[in-house]
C-alpha positions as CSV (number, residue, x, y, z in Angstrom):
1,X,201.6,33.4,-52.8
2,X,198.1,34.1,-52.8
3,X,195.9,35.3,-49.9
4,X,193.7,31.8,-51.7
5,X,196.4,29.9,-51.9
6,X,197.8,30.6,-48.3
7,X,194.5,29.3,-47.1
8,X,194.4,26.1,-49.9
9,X,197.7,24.9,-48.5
10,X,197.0,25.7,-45.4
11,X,193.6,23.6,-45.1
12,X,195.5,20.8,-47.4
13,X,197.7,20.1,-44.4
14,X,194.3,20.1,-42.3
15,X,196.0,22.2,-39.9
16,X,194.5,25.3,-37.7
17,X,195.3,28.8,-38.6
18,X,197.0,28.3,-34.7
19,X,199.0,25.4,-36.0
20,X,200.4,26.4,-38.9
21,X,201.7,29.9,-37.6
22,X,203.4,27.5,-34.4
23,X,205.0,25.4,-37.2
24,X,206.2,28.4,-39.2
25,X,207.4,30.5,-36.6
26,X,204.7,33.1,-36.7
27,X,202.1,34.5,-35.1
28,X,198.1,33.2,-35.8
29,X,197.6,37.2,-36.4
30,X,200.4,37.1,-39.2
31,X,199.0,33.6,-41.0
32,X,195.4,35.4,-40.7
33,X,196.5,38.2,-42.2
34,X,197.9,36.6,-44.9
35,X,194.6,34.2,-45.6
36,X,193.0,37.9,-45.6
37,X,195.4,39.5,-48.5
38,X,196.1,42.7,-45.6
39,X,200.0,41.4,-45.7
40,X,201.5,38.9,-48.1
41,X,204.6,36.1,-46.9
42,X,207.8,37.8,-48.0
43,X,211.0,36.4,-48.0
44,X,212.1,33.6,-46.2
45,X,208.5,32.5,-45.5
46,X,207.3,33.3,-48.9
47,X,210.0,30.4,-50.0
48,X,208.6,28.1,-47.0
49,X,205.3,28.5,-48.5
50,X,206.2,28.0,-51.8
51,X,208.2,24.5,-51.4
52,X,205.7,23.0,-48.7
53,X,203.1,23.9,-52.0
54,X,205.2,22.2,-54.3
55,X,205.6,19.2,-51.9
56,X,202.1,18.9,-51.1
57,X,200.5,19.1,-54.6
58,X,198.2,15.8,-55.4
59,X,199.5,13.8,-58.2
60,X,196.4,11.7,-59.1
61,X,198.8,8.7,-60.9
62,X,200.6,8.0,-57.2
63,X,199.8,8.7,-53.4
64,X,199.8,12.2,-51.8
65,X,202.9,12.8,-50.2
66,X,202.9,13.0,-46.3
């Protein structure tokens, strides 16, 4: 996932840099250094990432999933 897209998903959920590391099990340094592109979500978190992105994408014919 992108350093962008870290930050898109991120600001989607309309949740602090603070909050979404608590959520995730990180530290704020780790979610800000991913927002930054000096480390990148591997692993485990890089499939978090991916599935909350998929979950949270807008489908303009129906409402935004919560």
């Amino acid at each position: 996932m992108t350093p962008k897209a870290v930050k898109e998903l991120r600001e989607q959920l309309q949740l602090t840099q603070e909050v979404f590391a608590s959520i995730l099990g990180v530290s704020f340094a780790t979610v800000n250094r991913w927002e930054n592109g000096k480390t990148t979500p591997t692993g485990d978190y890089a499939r978090v990432l991916q599935t909350l992105g998929q979950l949270t994408v807008y489908d303009a014919s129906g409402p935004a999933i919560d």
